[in-house]
C-alpha positions as CSV (number, residue, x, y, z in Angstrom):
1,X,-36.8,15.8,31.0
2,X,-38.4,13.4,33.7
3,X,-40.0,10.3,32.9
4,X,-43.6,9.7,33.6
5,X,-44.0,7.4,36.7
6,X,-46.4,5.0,34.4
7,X,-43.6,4.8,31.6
8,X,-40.7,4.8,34.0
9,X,-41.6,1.6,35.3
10,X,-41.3,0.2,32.4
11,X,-37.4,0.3,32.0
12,X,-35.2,-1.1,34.0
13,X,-32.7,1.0,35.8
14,X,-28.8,1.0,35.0
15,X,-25.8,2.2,36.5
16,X,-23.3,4.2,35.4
17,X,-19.9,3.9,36.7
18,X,-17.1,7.6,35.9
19,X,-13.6,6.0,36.9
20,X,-11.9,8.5,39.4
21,X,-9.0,9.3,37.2
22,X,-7.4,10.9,40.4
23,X,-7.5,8.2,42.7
24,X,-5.8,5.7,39.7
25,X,-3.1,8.0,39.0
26,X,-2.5,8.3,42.6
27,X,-2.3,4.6,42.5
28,X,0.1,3.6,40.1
29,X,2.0,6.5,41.2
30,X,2.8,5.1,44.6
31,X,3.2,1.8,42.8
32,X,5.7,3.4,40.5
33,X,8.2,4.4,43.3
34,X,6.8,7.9,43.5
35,X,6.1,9.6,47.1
36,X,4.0,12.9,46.3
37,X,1.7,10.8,44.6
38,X,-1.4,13.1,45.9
39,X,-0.6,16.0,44.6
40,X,1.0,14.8,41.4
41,X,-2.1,13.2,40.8
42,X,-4.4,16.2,41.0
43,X,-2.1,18.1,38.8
44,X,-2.2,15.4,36.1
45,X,-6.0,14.8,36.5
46,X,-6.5,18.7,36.0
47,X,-4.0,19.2,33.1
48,X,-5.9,16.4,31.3
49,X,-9.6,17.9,31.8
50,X,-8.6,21.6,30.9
51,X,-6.8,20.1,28.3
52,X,-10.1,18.3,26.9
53,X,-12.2,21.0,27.3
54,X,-9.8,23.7,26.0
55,X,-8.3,22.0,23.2
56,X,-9.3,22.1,19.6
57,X,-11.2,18.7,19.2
58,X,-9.0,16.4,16.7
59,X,-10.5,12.8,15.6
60,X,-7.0,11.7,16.9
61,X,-6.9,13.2,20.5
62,X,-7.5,11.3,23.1
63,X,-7.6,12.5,27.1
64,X,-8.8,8.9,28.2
65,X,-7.6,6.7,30.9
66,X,-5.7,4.2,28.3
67,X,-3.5,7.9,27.8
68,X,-3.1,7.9,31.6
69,X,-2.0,4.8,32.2
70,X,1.2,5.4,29.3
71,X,2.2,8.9,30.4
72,X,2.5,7.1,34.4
73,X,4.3,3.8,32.7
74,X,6.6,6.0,31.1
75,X,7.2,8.1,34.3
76,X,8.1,4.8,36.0
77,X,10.8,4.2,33.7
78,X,11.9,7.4,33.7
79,X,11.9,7.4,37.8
80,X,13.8,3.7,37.4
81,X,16.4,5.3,35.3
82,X,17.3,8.1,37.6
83,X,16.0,7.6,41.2
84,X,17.7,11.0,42.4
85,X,15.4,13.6,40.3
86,X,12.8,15.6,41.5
87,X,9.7,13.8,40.8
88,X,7.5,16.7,39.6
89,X,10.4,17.1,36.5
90,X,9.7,13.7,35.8
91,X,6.5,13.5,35.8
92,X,6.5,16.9,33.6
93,X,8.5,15.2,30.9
94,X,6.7,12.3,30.8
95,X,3.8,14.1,30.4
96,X,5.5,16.2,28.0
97,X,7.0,13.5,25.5
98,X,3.7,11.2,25.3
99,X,1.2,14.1,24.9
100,X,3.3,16.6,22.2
101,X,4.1,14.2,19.4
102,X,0.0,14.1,18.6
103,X,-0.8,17.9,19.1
104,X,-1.3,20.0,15.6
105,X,0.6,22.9,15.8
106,X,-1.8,25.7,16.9
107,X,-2.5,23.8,20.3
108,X,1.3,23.6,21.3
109,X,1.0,27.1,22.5
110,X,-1.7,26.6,24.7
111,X,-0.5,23.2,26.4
112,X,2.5,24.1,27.0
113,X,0.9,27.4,29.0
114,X,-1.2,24.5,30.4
115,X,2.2,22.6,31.4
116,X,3.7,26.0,32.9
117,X,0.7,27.1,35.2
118,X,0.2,23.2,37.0
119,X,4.0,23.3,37.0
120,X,5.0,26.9,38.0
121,X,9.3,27.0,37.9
122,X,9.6,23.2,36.5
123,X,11.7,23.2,33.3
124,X,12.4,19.8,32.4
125,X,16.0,19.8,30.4
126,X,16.3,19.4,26.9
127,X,16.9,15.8,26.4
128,X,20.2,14.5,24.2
129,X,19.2,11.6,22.0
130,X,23.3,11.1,21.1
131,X,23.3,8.1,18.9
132,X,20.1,7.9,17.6
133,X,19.6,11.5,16.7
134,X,23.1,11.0,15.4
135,X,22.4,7.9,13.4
136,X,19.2,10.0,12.1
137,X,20.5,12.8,10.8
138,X,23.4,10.4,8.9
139,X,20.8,8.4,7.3
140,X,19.4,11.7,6.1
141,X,21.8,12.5,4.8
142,X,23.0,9.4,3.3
143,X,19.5,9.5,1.4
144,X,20.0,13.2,0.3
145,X,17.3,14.4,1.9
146,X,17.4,17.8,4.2
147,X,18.1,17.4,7.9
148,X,15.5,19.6,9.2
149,X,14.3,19.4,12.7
150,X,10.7,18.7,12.1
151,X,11.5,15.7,10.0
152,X,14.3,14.7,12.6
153,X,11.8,15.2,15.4
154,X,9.8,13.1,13.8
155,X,11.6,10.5,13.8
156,X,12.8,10.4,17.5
157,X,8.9,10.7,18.2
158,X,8.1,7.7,16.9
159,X,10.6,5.5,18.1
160,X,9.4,7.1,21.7
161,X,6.0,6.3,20.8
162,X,7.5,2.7,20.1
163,X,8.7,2.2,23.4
164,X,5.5,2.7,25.2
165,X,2.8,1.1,22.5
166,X,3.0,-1.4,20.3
167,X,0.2,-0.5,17.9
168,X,1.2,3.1,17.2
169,X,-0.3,5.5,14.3
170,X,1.5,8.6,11.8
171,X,-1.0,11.0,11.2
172,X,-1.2,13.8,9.0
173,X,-1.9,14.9,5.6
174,X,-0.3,13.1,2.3
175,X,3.6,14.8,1.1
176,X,3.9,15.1,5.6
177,X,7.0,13.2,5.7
178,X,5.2,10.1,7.2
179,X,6.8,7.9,5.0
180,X,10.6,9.0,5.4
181,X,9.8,9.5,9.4
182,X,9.6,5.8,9.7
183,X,11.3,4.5,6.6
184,X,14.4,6.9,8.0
185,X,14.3,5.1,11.6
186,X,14.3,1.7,10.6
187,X,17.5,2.5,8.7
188,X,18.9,4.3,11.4
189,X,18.4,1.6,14.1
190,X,19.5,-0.7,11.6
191,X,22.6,0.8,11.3
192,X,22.9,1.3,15.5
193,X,22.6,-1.7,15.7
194,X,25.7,-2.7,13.3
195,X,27.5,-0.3,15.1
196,X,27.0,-2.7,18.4
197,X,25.1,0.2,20.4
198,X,23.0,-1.5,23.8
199,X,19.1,-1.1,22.9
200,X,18.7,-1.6,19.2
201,X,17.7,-4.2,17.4
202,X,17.4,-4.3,13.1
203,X,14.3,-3.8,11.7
204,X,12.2,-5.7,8.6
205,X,8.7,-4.2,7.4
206,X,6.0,-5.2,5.6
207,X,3.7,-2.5,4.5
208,X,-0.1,-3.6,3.6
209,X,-2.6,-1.3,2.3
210,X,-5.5,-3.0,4.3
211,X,-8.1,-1.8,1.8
212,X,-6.5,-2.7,-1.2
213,X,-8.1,-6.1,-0.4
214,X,-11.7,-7.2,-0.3
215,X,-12.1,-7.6,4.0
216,X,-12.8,-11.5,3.4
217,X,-9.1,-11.5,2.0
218,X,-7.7,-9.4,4.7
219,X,-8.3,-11.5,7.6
220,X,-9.6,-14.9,5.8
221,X,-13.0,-16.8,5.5
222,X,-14.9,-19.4,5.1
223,X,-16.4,-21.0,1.9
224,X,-20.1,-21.4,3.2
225,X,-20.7,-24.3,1.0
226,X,-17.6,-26.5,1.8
227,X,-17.2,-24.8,5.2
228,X,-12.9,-24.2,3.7
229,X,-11.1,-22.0,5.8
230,X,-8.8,-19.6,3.1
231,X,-6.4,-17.6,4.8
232,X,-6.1,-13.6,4.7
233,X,-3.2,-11.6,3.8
234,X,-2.8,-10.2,7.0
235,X,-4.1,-13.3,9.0
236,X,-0.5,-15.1,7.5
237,X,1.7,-11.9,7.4
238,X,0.7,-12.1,10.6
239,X,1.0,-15.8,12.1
240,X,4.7,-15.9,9.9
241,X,6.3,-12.5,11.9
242,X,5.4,-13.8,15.1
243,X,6.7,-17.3,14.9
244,X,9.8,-15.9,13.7
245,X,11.8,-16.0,17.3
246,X,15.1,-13.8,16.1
247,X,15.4,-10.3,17.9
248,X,15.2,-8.3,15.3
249,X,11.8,-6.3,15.4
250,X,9.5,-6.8,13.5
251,X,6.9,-3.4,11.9
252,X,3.4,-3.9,10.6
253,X,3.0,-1.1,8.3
254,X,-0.6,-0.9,7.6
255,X,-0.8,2.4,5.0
256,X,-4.0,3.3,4.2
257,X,-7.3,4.7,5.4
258,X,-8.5,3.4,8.9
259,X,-12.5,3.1,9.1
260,X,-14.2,0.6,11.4
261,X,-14.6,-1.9,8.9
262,X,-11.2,-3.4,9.2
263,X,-9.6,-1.5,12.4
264,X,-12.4,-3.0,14.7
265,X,-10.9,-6.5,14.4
266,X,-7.6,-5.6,15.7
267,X,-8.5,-3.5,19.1
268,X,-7.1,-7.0,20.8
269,X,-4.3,-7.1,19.1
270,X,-4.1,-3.1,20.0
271,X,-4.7,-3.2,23.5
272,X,-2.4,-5.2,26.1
273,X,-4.0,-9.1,25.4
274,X,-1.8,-8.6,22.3
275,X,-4.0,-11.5,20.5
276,X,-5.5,-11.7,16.8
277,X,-8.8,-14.0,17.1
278,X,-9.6,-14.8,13.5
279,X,-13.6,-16.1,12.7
280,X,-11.8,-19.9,12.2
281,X,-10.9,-19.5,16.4
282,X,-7.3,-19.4,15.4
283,X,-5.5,-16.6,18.2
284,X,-2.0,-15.6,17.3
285,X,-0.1,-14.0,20.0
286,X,1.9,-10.6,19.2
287,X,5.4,-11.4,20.6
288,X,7.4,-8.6,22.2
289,X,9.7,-8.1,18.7
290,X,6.4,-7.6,16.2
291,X,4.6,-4.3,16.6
292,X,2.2,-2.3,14.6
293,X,3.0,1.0,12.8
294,X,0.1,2.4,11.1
295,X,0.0,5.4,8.3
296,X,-3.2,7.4,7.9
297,X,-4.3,10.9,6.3
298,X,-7.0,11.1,9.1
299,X,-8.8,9.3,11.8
300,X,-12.6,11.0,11.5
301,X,-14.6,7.6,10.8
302,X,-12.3,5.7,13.6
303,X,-14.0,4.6,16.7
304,X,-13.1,6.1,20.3
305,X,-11.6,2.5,21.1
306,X,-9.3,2.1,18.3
307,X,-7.8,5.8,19.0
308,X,-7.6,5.3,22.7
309,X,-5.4,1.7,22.0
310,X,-2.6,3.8,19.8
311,X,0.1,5.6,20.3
312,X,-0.6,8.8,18.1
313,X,2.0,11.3,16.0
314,X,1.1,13.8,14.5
315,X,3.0,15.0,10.9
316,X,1.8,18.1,9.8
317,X,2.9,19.1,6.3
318,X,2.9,22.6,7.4
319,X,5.9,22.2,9.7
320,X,8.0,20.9,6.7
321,X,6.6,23.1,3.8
322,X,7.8,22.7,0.2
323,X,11.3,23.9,0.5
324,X,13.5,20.7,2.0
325,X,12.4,19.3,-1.0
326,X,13.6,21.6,-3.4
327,X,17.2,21.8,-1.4
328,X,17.3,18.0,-2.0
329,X,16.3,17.6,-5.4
330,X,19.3,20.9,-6.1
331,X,21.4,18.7,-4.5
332,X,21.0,16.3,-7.6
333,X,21.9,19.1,-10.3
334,X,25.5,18.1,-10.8
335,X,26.7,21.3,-12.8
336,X,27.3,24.5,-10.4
337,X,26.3,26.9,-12.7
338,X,22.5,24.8,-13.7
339,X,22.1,24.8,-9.8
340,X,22.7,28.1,-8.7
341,X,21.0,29.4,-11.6
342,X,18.0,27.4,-10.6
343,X,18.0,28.0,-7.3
344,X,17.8,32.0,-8.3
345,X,14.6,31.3,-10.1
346,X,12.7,29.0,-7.3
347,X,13.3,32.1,-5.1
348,X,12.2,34.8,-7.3
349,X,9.6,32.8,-8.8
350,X,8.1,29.7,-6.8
351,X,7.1,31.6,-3.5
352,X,4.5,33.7,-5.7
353,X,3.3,31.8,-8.2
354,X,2.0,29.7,-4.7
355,X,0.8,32.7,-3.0
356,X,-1.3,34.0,-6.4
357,X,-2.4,30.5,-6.8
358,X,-3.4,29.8,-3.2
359,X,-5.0,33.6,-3.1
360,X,-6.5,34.5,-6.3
361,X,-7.1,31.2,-8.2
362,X,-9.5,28.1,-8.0
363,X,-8.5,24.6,-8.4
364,X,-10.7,22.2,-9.7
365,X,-9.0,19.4,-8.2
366,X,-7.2,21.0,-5.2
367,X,-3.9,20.4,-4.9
368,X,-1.4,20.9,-1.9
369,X,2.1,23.2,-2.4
370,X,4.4,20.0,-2.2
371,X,2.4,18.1,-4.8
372,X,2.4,21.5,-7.1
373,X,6.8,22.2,-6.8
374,X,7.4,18.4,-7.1
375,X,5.4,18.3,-10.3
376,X,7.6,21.2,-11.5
377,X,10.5,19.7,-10.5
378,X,9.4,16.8,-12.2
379,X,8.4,18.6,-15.4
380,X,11.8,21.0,-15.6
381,X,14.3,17.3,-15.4
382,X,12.4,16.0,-18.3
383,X,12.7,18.9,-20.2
384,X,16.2,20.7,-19.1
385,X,17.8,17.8,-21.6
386,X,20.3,18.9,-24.6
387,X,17.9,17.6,-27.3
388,X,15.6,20.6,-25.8
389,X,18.3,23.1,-25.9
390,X,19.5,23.2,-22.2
391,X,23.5,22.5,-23.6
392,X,26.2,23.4,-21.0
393,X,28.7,26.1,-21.6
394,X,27.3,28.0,-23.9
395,X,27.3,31.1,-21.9
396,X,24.2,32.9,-21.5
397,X,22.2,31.2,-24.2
398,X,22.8,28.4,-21.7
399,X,21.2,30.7,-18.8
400,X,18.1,31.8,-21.2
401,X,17.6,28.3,-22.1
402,X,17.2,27.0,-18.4
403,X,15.2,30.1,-17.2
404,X,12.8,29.3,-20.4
405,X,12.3,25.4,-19.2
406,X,11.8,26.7,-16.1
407,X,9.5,28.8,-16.5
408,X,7.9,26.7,-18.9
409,X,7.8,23.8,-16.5
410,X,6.0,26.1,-13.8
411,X,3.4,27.3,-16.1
412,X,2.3,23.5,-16.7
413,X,2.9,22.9,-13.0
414,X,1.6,25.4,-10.0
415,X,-0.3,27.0,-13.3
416,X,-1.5,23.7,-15.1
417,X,-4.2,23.3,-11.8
418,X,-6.3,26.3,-11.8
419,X,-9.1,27.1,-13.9
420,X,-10.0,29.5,-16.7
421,X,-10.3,32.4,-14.4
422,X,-7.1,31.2,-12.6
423,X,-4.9,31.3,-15.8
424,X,-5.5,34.7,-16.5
425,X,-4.2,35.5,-13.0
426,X,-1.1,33.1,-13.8
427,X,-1.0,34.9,-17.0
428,X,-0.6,38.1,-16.2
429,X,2.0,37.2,-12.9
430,X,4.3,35.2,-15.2
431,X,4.6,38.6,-17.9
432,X,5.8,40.2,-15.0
433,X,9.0,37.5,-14.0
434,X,9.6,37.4,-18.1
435,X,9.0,40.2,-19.8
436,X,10.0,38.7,-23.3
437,X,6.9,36.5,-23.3
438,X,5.1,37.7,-26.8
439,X,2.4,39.7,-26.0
440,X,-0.3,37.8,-28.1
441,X,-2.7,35.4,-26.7
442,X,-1.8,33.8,-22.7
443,X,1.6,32.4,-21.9
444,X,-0.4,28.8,-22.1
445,X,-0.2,29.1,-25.9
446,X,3.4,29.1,-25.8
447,X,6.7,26.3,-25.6
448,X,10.3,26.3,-25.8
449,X,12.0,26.0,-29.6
450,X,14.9,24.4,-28.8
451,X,16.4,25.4,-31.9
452,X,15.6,29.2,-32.2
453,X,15.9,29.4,-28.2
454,X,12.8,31.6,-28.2
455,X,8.9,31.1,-27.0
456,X,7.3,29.8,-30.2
457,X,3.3,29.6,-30.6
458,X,1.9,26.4,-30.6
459,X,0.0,26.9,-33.9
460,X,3.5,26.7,-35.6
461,X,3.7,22.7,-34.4
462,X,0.0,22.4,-36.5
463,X,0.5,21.6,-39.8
464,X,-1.3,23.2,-43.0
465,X,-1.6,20.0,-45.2
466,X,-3.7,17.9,-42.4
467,X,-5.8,15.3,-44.5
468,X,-7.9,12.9,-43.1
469,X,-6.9,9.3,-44.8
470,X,-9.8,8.1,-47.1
471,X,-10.6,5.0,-45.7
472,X,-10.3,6.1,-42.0
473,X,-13.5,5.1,-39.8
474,X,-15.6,8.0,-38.8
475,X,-15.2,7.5,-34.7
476,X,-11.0,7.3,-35.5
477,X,-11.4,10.4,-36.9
478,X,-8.8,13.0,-35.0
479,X,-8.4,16.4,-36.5
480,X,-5.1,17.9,-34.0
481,X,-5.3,21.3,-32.7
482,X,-3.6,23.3,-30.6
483,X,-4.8,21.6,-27.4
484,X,-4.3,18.2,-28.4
485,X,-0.9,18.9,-29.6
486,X,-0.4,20.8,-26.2
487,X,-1.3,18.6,-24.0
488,X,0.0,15.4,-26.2
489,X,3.4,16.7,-26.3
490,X,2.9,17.4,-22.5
491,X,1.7,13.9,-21.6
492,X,4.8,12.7,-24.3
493,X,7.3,14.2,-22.4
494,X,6.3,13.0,-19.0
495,X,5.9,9.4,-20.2
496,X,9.4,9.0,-21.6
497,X,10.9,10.1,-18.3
498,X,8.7,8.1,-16.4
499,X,6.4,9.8,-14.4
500,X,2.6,9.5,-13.3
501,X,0.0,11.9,-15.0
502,X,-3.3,13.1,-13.9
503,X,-5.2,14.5,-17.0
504,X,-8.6,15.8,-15.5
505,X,-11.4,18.2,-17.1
506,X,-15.2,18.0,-17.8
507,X,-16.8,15.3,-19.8
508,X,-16.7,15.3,-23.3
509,X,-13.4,17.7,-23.8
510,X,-11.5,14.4,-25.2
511,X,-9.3,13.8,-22.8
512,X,-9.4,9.5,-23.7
513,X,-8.9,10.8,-27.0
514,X,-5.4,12.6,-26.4
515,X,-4.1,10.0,-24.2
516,X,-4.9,7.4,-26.6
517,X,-3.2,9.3,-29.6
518,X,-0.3,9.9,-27.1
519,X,-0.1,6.0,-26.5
520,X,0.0,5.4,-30.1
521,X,2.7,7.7,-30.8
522,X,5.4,5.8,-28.5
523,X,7.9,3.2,-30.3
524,X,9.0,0.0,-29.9
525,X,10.2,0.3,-26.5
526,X,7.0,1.0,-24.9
527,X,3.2,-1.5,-24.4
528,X,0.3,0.3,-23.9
529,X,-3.2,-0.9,-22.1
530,X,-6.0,0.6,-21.7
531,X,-8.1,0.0,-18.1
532,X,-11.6,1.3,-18.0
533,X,-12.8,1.7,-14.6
534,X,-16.5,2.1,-13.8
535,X,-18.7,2.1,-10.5
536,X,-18.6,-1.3,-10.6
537,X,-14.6,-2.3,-10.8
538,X,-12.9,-3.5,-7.6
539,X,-9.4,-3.8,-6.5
540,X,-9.6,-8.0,-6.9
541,X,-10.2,-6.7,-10.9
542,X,-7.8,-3.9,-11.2
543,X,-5.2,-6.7,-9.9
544,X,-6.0,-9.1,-12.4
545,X,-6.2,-6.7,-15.1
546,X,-2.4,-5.4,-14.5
547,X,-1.1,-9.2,-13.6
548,X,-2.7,-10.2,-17.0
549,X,0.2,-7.5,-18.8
550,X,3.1,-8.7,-16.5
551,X,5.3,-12.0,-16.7
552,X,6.8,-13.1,-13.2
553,X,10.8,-12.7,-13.5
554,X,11.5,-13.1,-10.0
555,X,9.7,-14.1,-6.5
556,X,8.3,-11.1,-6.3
557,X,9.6,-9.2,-9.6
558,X,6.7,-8.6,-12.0
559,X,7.4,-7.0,-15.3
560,X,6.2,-6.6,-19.0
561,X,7.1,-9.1,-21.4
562,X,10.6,-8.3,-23.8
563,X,12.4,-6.1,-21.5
564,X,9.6,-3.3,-22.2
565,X,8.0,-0.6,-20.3
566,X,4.3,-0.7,-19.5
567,X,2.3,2.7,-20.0
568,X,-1.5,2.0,-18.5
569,X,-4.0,4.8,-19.6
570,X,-7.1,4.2,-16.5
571,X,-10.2,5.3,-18.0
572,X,-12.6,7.2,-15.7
573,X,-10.2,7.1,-12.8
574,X,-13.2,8.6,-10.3
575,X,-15.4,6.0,-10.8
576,X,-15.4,3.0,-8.3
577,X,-17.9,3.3,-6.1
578,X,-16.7,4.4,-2.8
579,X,-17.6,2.9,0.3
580,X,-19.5,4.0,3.1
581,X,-16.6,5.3,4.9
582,X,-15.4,7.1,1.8
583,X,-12.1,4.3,0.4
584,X,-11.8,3.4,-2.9
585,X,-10.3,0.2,-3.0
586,X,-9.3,0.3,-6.8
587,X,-7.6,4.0,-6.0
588,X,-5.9,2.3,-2.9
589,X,-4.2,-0.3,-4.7
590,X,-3.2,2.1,-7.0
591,X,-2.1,4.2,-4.9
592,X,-0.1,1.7,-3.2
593,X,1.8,0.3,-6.5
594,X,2.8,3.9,-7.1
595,X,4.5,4.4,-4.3
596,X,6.6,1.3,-3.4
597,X,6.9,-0.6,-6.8
């Protein structure tokens, strides 16, 4: 509404300035070597507003003029490289190779309609990556992973992305393929590069979770009383990479969530002055070798500026699903016989047990598909051992035993998340695939005897003469019933082979309880500690706390004392308070130890 006159005097008038997209791309068009600049121009400027306005709207889209300016650099180069083309193809495939690698899959459709209308009869060809796709797909498979075209496209994204930005961001749900997208390039320029091929250079990374840390420890600060300048992680991660003057490049990997606490401080080291100013004055440069490669689940709390400085690709778990895993982790079943007779039950079983669970059931704690078949993958190689009955060539008690564990190992897998309503579901879909399962109480009350070879109730593990010692204190007190001696001989198992559990339920159903009589159960080989988190606990604690159970054995080589394996039991794991964008920086260091110790 208008202002009064009286109150409109009062402010003080400001203009507003709208950059005429048009007339820049026109611009650095005709500075790029390109003659139809006009009309190339009005295309691009049209194809970005209808696609901002007919898009869906992502946190990590971003139509600005910063996405401009890197689609017309990388037509440049592309117009450099071959003079002779028509200029509307190359425009198109610039256009094409910056904007696709962000786009979630339901807006590909649509864009590429977008593409074909402002475009009418352009088809840009499909481009041959040779060596690098080459080098890819042999690191792939040197890793025994799946070559799949997602993951592979992936890949070649990114190291596109790389050429144009140096701060550049994976996107995309946890159990993508984020990880192995960038891990898998590194190792396949690496090994271009040993191969003598023009245009790659090695690679070295250093991954920081940058809320792991308290903030003051991430960039550095000042002691206010003796005015001390300490240094921050990255602050000298930082000023060591880019004094390092050898060729090979240099990646940044900062793996955890961005939120404008941290991210703010590095738009100018994002954006083209390429400089981190730390609060001491210090600026170090970002030389041409060091860029930045960030990993992050979302980008909803992120300012406009930090998403407009990145290059963005998008990994959508989706795209991949749950079964290159599974192909892989066959490919590691050395007997032909255990495989194929695996690989039989993951096709008649797995795909619905998903479907009943993602249809039918609730989940507590939700769960994604990949999480749920890598858990039973997991859960089958720690129990598919002889000592459980799983012997080869014994014929088809050999058979029956695997298809037991298996189906043993999916109950307390895709069926082990769901609640009570769910398990009745899971109950009644799992008679179906085994008939033989005995038809008193729910397939949950049921294991594998090894020695009979048959589903045995777990009441027969419970025995009669249970007698509480005299002298035993009242709160030591545990009288075992068929849920602790479940889920203890479930937590047992996954401890000796050395896997993470995640043992959630309400309070008071003695959860603490079971893991601790778990914990006491292991032998000499094993020390135990207990962490207790609370609303209080930070990551600075929850570092000092695991450092205090480890001896140093090499520079960067912590383990526990004797040549043992720590098990650490963390108490209240959803405590820490989180902060106000959401991280918890206990979780996050957690998090981070998990997944590259």
């Amino acid at each position: 509404a208008e202002l009064p006159d009286n109150l409109k005097a009062l402010f003080r008038p400001v203009a507003m300035m709208v950059p005429d997209y048009r007339l820049i791309a026109e611009i650095m068009l005709f500075s790029e070597g390109f003659g139809e600049a006009k009309g190339l121009s009005n295309k691009m400027t049209q194809l970005y507003k209808l696609s901002s306005e007919q898009l869906s709207k992502q946190d990590h889209y971003d139509f600005g003029l910063r996405s401009v300016k890197s689609v017309l650099n990388q037509a440049g180069a592309l117009k450099r490289a071959d003079p002779d083309n028509a200029e509307d193809l190359i425009l198109l495939r610039s256009i094409r190779d910056m904007n696709l690698p962000k786009f979630i899959s339901q807006d590909m459709p649509l864009f590429n309609a977008l593409l074909s209308d402002l475009f009418p009869g352009v088809e840009p060809p499909t481009v041959d990556y040779g060596s690098l796709q080459r080098a890819i797909e042999d690191e792939l498979a040197r890793e025994g992973l799946q070559i799949v075209p997602p993951i592979v496209k992936k890949c070649i994204q990114t190291y596109e992305s790389k050429l144009t930005r140096h701060g550049n961001m994976l996107v995309g749900p946890s159990l993508g393929g984020k990880s192995t997208a960038w891990r898998v390039l590194m190792q396949a320029m690496g090994k271009l590069k040993k191969e003598g091929v023009e245009g790659f250079e090695s690679v070295r990374a250093i991954v920081i979770n940058p809320k792991a840390v308290p903030y003051a420890n991430l960039y550095g600060e000042y002691d206010l009383q003796t005015f001390e300048w300490t240094d921050g992680v990255l602050a000298k991660i930082m000023r060591e990479v880019c004094a390092d003057e050898r060729p090979e490049e240099k990646w940044l990997l900062l793996d955890g969530p961005v939120d404008t606490l941290w991210i703010e401080s590095m738009n100018t080291v994002l954006d083209d002055n390429k400089l981190l100013t730390l609060i001491n004055g210090e600026r170090i440069a970002m030389p041409p070798q060091v860029s930045l490669l960030f990993e992050v689940e979302d980008l909803s709390v992120a300012s406009p500026a930090t998403v407009s400085r990145a290059g963005m690709v998008y990994v959508d778990a989706a795209d991949m699903g749950w079964r290159p895993y599974v192909e892989s982790w066959l490919g590691r079943i050395g007997d032909k016989e255990h495989k194929e007779a695996v690989r039989a039950l993951v096709e008649r079983a797995v795909p619905k047990m998903l479907g009943v669970r993602a249809t039918k059931c609730k989940e507590p704690v939700p769960v994604t598909d990949l999480a749920c078949v890598r858990s039973l993958t997991e859960m089958y190689d720690a129990l598919a051992t002889p000592a459980n009955g799983v012997i080869a060539g014994e014929g088809d008690a050999y058979l029956r035993a695997i298809e037991m564990t298996f189906y043993f190992a999916l109950i307390w897998s895709i069926g082990a998340t769901v609640d009570e309503e769910g398990r009745r579901e899971v109950d009644s879909n799992m008679r179906e695939l085994d008939a033989q399962f005995p038809h008193r109480d729910s397939v949950y009350e049921y294991y594998v005897d090894p020695k009979k070879r048959a589903w045995a109730h777990w009441e027969e593990k419970l025995h009669a003469a249970f007698r509480i010692a005299p002298e035993t204190p009242f709160f030591k007190i545990l009288v075992p019933t068929v849920d602790t001696m479940r889920y203890s001989s479930l937590l047992n198992t996954l401890v000796r082979s050395g896997k993470h559990a995640l043992l959630t339920g309400a309070v008071g159903v003695g959860k603490t309880v079971t893991v601790e009589s778990c914990l006491s159960a292991l032998d000499e080989t094993y020390v135990s500690s207990v962490v207790n988190f609370s609303a209080r606990t930070s990551s600075t604690r929850v570092s000092g706390t695991i450092e205090s159970r480890v001896e140093k054995r090499t520079k960067d080589t912590w383990a526990p004392p004797g040549g043992k394996k720590l098990v650490m039991l963390i108490d209240d794991f959803n405590m820490p308070e989180k902060e106000i964008f959401g991280a918890q920086p206990p979780l996050e260091l957690l998090r981070q130890g998990m997944q590259y110790s």
